[in-house]
C-alpha positions in Angstrom: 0.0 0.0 0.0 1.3 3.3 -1.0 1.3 5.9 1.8 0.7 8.4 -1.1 -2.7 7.1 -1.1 -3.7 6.1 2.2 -2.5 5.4 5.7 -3.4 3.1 8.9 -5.0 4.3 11.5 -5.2 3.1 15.2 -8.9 3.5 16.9 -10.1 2.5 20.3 -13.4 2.4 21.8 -13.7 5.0 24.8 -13.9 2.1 27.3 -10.6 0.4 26.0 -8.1 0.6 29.0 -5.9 2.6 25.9 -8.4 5.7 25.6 -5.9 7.1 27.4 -3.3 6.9 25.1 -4.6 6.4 21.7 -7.0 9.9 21.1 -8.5 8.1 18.0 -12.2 6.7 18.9 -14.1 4.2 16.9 -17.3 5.7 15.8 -20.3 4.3 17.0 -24.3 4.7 15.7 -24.9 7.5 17.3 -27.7 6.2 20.0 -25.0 3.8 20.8 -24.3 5.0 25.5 -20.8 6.2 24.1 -22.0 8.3 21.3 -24.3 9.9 23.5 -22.5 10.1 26.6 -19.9 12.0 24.2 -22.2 14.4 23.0 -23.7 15.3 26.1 -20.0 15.8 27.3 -19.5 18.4 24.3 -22.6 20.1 25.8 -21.2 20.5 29.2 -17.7 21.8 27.9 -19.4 24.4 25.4 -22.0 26.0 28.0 -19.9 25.7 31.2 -16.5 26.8 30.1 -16.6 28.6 26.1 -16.7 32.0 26.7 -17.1 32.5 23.0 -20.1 30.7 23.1 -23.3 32.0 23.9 -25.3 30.7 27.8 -28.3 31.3 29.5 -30.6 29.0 27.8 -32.6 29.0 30.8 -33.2 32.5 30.5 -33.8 32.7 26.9 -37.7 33.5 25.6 -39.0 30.9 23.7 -40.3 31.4 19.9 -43.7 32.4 18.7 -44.4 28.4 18.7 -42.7 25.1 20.0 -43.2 21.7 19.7 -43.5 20.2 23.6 -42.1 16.6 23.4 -43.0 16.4 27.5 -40.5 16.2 30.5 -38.3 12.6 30.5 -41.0 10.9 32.6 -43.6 11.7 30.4 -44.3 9.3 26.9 -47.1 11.6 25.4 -47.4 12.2 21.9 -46.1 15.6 21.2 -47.8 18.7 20.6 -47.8 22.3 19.7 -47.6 25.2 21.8 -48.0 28.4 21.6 -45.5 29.9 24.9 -46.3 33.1 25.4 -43.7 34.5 27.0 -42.5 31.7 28.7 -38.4 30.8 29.1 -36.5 27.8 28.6 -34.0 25.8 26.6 -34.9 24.8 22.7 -33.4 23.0 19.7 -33.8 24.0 16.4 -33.9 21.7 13.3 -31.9 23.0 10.1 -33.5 20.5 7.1 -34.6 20.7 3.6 -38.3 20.3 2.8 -37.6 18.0 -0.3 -41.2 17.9 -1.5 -44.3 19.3 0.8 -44.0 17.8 4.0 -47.2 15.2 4.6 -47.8 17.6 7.8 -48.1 21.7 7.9 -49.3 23.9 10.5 -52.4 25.7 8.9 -55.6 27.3 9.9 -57.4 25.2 9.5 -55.4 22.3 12.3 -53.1 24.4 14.5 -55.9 23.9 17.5 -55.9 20.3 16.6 -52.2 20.2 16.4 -52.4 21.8 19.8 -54.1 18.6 21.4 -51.5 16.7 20.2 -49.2 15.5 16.8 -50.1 12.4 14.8 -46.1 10.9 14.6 -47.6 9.0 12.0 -47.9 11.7 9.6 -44.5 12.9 10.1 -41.2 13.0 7.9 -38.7 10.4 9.2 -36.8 13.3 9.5 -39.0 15.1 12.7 -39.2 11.5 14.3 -35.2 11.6 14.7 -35.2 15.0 15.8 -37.9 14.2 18.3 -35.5 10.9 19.0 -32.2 13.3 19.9 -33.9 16.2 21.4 -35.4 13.3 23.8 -32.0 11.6 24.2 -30.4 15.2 25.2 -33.5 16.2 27.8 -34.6 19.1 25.7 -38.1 19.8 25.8 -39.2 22.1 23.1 -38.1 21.6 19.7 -38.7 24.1 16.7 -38.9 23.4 13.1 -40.2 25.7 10.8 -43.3 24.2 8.9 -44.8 23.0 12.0 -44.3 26.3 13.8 -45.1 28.7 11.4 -48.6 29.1 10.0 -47.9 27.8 6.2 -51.3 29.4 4.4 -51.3 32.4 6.6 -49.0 35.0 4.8 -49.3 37.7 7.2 -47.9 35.0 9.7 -45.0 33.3 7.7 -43.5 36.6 6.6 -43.4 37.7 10.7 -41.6 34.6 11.1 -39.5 34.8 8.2 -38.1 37.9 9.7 -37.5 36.2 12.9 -36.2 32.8 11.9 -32.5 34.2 12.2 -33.1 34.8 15.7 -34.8 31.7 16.3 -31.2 29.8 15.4 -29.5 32.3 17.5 -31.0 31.8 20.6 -31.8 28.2 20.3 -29.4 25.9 22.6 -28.5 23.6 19.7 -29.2 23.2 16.1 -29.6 19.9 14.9 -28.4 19.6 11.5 -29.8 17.2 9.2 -26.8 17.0 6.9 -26.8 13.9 5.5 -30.4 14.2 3.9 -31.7 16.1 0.8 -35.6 15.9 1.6 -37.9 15.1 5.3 -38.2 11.7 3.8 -34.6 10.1 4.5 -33.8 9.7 8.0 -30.6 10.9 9.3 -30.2 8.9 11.9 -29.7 5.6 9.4 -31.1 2.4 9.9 -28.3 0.7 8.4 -26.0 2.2 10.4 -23.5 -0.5 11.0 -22.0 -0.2 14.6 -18.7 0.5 13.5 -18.2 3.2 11.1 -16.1 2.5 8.4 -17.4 -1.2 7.5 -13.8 -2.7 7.3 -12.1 -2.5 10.9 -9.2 -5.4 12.3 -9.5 -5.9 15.9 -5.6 -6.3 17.8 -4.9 -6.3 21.4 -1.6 -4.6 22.3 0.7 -2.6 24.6 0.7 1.2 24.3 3.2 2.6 27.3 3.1 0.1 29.3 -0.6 -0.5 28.8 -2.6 -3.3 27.7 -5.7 -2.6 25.5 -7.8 -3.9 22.6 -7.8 -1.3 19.1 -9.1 -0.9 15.9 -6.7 -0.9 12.6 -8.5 1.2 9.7 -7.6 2.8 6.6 -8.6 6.3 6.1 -7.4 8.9 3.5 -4.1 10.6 3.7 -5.5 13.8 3.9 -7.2 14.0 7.6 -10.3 16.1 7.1 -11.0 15.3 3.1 -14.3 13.1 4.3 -15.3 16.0 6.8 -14.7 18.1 3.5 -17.3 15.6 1.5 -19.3 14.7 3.8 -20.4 18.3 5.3 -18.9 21.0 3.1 -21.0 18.4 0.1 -23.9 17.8 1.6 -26.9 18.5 0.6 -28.1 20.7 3.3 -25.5 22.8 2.7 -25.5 23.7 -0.2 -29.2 25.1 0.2 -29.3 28.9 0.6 -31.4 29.5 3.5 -29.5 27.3 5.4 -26.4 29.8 5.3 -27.6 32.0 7.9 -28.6 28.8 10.1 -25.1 27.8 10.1 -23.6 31.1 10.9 -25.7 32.2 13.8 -26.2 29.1 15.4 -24.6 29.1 19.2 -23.6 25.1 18.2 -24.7 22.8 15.9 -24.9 18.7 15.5 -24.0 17.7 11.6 -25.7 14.3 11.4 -23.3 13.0 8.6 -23.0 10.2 6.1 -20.0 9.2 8.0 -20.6 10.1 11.9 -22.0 12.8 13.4 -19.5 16.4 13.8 -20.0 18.9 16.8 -19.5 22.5 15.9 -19.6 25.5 17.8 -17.3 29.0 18.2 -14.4 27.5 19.9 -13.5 24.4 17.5 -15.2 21.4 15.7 -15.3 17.7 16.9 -15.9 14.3 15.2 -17.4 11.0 17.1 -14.1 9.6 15.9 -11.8 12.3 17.3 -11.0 14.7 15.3 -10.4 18.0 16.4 -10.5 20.8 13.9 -9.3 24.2 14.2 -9.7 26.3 11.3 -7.1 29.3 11.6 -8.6 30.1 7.7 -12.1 32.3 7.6 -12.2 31.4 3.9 -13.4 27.7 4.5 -17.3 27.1 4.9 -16.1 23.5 6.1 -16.7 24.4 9.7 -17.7 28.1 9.4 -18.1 29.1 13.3 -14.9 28.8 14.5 -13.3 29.4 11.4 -15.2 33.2 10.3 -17.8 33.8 12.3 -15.1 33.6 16.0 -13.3 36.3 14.4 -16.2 38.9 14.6 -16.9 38.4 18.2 -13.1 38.9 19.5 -13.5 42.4 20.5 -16.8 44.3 20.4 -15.3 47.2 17.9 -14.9 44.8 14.6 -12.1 46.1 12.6 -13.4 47.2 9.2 -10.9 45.4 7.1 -11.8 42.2 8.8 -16.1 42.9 8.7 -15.1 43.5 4.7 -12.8 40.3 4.4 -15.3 37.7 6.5 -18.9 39.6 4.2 -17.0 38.9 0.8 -16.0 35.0 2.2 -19.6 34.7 3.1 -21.1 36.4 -0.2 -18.6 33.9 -2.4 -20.2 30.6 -0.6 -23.7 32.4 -0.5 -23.3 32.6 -4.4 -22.7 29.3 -4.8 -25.8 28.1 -2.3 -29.4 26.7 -4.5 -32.9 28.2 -4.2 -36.3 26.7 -5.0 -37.2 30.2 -5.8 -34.2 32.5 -6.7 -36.2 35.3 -6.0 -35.6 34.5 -2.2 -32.1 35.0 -2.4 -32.0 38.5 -1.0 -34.5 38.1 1.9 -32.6 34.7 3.2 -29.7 36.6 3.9 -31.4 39.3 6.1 -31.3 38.1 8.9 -27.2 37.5 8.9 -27.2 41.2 7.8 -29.2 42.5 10.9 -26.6 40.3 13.3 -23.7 41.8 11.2 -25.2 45.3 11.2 -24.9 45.5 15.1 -20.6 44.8 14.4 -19.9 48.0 12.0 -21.1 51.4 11.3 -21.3 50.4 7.7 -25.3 50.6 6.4 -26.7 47.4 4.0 -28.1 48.4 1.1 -28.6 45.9 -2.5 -25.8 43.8 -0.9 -23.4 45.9 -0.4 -22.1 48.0 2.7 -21.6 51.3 2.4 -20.0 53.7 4.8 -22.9 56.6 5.8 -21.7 60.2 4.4 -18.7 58.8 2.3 -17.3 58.9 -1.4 -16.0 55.5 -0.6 -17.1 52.8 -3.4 -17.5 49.5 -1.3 -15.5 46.8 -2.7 -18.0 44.2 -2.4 -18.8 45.9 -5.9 -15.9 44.3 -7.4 -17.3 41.1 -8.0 -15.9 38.6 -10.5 -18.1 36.0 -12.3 -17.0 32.4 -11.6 -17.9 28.5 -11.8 -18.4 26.6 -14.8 -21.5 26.7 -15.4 -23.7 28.8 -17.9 -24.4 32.2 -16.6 -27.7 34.1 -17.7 -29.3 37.5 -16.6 -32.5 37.0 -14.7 -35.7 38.1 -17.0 -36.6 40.7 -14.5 -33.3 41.8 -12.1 -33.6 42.3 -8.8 -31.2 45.2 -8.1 -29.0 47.0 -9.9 -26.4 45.9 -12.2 -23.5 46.8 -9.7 -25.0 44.4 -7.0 -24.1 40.8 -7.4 -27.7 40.4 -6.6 -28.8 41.1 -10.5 -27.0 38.0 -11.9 -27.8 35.0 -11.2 -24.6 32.1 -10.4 -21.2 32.4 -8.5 -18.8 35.3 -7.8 -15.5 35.8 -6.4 -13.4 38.8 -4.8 -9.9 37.4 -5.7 -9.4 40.4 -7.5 -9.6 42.6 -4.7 -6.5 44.3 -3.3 -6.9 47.5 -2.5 -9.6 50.5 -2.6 -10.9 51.4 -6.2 -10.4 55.1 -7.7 -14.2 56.0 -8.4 -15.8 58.4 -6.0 -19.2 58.5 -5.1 -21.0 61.7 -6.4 -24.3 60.9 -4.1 -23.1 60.1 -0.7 -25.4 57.7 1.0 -27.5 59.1 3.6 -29.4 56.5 5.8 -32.2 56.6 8.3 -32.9 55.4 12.0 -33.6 52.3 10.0 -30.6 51.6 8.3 -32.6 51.9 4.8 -31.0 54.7 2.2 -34.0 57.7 1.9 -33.2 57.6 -1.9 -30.9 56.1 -3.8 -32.1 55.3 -7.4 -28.4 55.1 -9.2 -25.0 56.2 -8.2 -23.3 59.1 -9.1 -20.0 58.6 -9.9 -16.9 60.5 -10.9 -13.9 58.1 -12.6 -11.5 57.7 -15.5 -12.8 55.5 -18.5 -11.7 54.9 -22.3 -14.0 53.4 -24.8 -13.6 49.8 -26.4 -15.9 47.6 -28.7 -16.0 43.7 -28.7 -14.9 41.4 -31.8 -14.7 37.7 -32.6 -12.2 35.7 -31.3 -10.8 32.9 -32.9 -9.5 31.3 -30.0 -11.1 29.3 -26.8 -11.3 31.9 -24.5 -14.2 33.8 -26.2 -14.7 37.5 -27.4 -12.2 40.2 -27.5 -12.3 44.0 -26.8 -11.1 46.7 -28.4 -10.9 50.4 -28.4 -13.6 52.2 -30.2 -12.2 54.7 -32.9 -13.1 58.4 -32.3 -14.5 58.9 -35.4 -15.8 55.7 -36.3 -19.4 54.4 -37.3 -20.6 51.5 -34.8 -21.9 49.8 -37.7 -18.3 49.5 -39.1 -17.4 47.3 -36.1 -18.0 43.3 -36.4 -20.6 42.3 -33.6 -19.1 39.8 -30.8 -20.1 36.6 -30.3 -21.5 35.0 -26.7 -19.0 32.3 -26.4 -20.1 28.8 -26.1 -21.6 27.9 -23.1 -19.0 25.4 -22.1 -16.1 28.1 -22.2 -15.6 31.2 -19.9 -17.2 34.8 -20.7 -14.1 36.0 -20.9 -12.6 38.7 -23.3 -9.2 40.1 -24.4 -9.2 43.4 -24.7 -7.2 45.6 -27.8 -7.1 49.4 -28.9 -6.2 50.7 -32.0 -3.1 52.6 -31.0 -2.1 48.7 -30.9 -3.5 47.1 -33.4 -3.6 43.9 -33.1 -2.0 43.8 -29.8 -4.2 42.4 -27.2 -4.2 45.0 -24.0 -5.9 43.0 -21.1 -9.2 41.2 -20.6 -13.1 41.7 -19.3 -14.7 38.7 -17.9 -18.6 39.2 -18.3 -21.0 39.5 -15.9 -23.6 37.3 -18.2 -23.0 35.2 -21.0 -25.5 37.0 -22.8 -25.9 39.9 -24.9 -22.5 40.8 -24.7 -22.5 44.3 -25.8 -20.9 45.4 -29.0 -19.6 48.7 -26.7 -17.9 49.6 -23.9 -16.2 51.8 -21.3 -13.4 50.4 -19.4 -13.5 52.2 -15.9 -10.5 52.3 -14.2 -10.6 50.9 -10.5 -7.2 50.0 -9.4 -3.6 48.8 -10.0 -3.8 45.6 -7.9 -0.3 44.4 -6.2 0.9 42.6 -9.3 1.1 45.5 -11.3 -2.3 45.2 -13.4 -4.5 47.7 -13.7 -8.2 46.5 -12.9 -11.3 47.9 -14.9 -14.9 47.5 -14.5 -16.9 47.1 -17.7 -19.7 49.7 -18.2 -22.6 49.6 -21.1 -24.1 53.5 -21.9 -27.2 53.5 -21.7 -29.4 56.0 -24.1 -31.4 57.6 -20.9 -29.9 60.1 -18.5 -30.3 60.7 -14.1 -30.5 64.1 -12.7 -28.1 64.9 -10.7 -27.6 68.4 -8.9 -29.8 70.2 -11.9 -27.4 68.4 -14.3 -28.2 65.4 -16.3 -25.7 62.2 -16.1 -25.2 59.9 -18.9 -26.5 56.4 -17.3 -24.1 53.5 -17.2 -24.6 49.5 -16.7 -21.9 47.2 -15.4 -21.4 44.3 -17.9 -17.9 43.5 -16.6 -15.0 43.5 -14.6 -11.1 43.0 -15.9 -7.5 43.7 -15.9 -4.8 45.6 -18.3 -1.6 44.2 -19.2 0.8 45.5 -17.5 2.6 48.8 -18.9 -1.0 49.5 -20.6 -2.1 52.2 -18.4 0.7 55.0 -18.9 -1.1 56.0 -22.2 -3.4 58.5 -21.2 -6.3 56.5 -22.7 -8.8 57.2 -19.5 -10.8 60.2 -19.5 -12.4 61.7 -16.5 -16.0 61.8 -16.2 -19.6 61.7 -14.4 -21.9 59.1 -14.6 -25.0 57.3 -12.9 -24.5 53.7 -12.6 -27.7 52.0 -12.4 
């Protein structure tokens, strides 16, 4: 066996007389007295001695509605109640639907529901909940259709605002990780008792010490099935599970493989592993690894608030919706936590600084992934949000602050909403340039538009195929044929024919970074002037040496 590939590992139970020297444990079904006992231990530790975590469950108010699984001498069905006002320790489920769950709270069975909860009628998914909320000794247990009235909007959009809180303040999320709809259990029936299948039992002598231990074969790299088997899963990877994740006080991840523990402080497996992300660009275990960072001191430094958004924004990208047009409203509730850290004011997905010329670099966003990337029919902000494409985005570009100043200086209310803000006014250097066929893989090219030349005289670009990148090389005629730099497109389609490249920056290898704007043929009023209006279509780079021309121009425009 190479060791390229894979390596042995030694494993003991946690009543093997070598616990004590041998940290790896072998991973039991998760009702199994060790598995529990563990996870009630992780419990203890977090709430009695992690000052970065969160306490006083006992003190905290329960939700609008709870499901009362009844004290541990009680074996009544379950039931819904409505607390009103009353205090107390609660977990909250983090699932995906699948298809309609066979049971919703409506109006017309919430008093029934009251009397009690037919388990019959209920995704495998509830029952194991109901199964580890019992096994801990929590009582109430939220999950989201049962507690919120499905066919009362009035009633699911009050909740919808405070399901963000409902994760915050609940003593534990239970995450069903491993399962993409209510249907599939996460705690497996075929869970074997040892997990992996192929183990070798061996008695020996560890320091001295006699014991019995497991011989298995995992992968070389330590936390590549963590990586899978969360970062993969399919909970994860829905969007409005994003903000579950990131303002739970501690979460269970009922994996494929075993189950994970992760809260502020650090992230634990059944078999042992201890993980300690010192990177906030990782979403494997995203509390202690991003979310830690903004609770360190209560005055968040901005450059770190800026770094850990655009981290969360890239994996948000990335994240699936039923409905895309929930992707704004699934974040809000992360905003309004992250709000309270800066004096920076959210508006169309970006954070601007009240009363400054400042553009925020969350603007700066790069279209990624490989998959085909269209503009929605009907947008749902403005072109300079990342919010009016739909598909992934990255910041990797971003290195310092851009050049453009804001003309229109944000001003904000009591409510942290702008009073009016219908484009921005900005004041930056551009050149013109005008797309053309490529002959190569890579796509379109750009180049600069002549002064004194007829559009019509220019050949049209072509989208590139959907299988390559949007990207384009850019060329001006004082070059010829000499290609400048490149724009990568926000959208794959309609690729304008025109262009302005505006300059933003000249990032630390030397490049000078533009943003790709479309003229528009309306105009914005703007201090009793009108300003041509502009669309971002792009974002690239310069060649290096490209810039010393004196090809930008300076100018005002509203980018809408």
């Amino acid at each position: 066996m190479e060791s390229s590939e894979s390596i042995l590992e030694i494993a003991v139970t946690s009543e093997s007389l070598l616990a004590s020297q041998i940290r790896k444990r072998v991973v039991l079904h998760p009702f199994a007295e060790p598995s529990i006992h563990l996870i009630k231990s992780w419990l203890r530790d977090c709430t009695e001695g992690h000052a970065e975590c969160p306490g006083d469950v006992e003190e905290t108010e329960l939700p609008t509605r709870v499901i009362d699984l009844g004290t541990h001498h009680e074996h009544n069905e379950p039931k819904l109640l409505i607390p009103k006002g009353m205090t107390g320790a609660y977990i909250a489920l983090s699932h995906c639907w699948g298809s309609k769950p066979a049971l919703m709270t409506t109006h017309s069975n919430i008093e029934e529901l009251q009397q009690g909860i037919c388990t019959s009628n209920l995704p495998r998914t509830f029952l194991d909940a109901f199964a580890v909320a019992r096994k801990l000794g929590i009582r109430y247990l939220w999950i989201d259709c049962l507690c919120i009235t499905q066919d009362d909007r009035a009633d699911w959009e009050t909740q919808a605002r405070m399901r963000s809180s409902v994760y915050e303040r609940a003593f534990l999320t239970i995450a069903s990780t491993r399962s993409g709809s209510g249907e599939i259990p996460f705690l497996r029936d075929d869970a074997p008792m040892f997990i992996p299948d192929a183990e070798t039992f061996f008695r020996g002598t560890f320091n001295d010490q006699q014991g019995n231990f497991y011989l298995k074969n995992t992968a070389k790299e330590p936390h590549a099935d963590a990586a899978h088997f969360i970062s993969e899963a399919p909970l994860n990877k829905r969007g409005w599970v994003l903000q579950e994740r990131l303002l739970s006080r501690r979460i269970l991840h009922f994996a494929d493989d075993q189950v994970y523990w992760e809260c502020r402080r650090h992230a634990l497996g059944l078999e042992g592993s201890v993980f300690r992300a010192d990177s906030s660009q990782g979403f494997l275990f995203p509390l202690p690894s991003l979310i830690q960072k903004l609770h360190i001191s209560h005055n968040t430094p901005d450059d770190l608030f800026l770094k850990t958004w655009l981290h969360i924004v890239e994996f948000y990208s990335a994240c699936q919706f039923t409905f895309e047009q929930d992707r704004p409203t699934a974040l809000l509730g992360l905003v309004d936590r992250l709000g309270r850290l800066t004096r920076r004011r959210y508006f169309e997905a970006q954070w601007f600084m009240p009363s400054s010329s400042e553009l925020p670099i969350s603007m700066l966003w790069t279209a990624c992934g490989s998959g085909a990337r269209h503009k929605p029919e009907q947008p749902m902000s403005p072109s300079w949000s990342w919010l009016s494409a739909a598909g992934e985005f990255s910041f990797a570009s971003v290195a310092t602050k851009s050049t453009p100043m804001l003309l229109n200086r944000i001003s904000f209310s009591t409510s942290a909403t702008p009073l009016t803000m219908q484009s921005l006014h900005i004041k930056c250097k551009t050149f013109q340039a005008y797309t053309d066929q490529s002959s190569d893989k890579s796509g379109t090219r750009v180049r600069q538009i002549k002064r004194n030349c007829s559009p019509g005289g220019f050949v049209r670009a072509a989208p590139p195929q959907r299988n390559h990148d949007n990207l384009a090389n850019l060329k001006l005629n004082e070059y010829n044929n000499s290609f400048i730099g490149h724009i990568k497109f926000d959208s794959k389609d309609g690729i304008p024919e025109e262009i302005y490249c505006m300059h933003l920056f000249a990032d630390l290898a030397g490049y000078t970074r533009v943003m790709a704007v479309e003229k528009l043929s309306v105009s914005s009023e703007a201090g009793g002037h009108d300003l041509p209006q502009y669309r971002r279509v792009g974002i690239g780079s310069l060649a290096r040496g490209r810039d010393g021309l004196n090809w930008f121009e300076e100018m005002s425009i509203a980018l809408v």
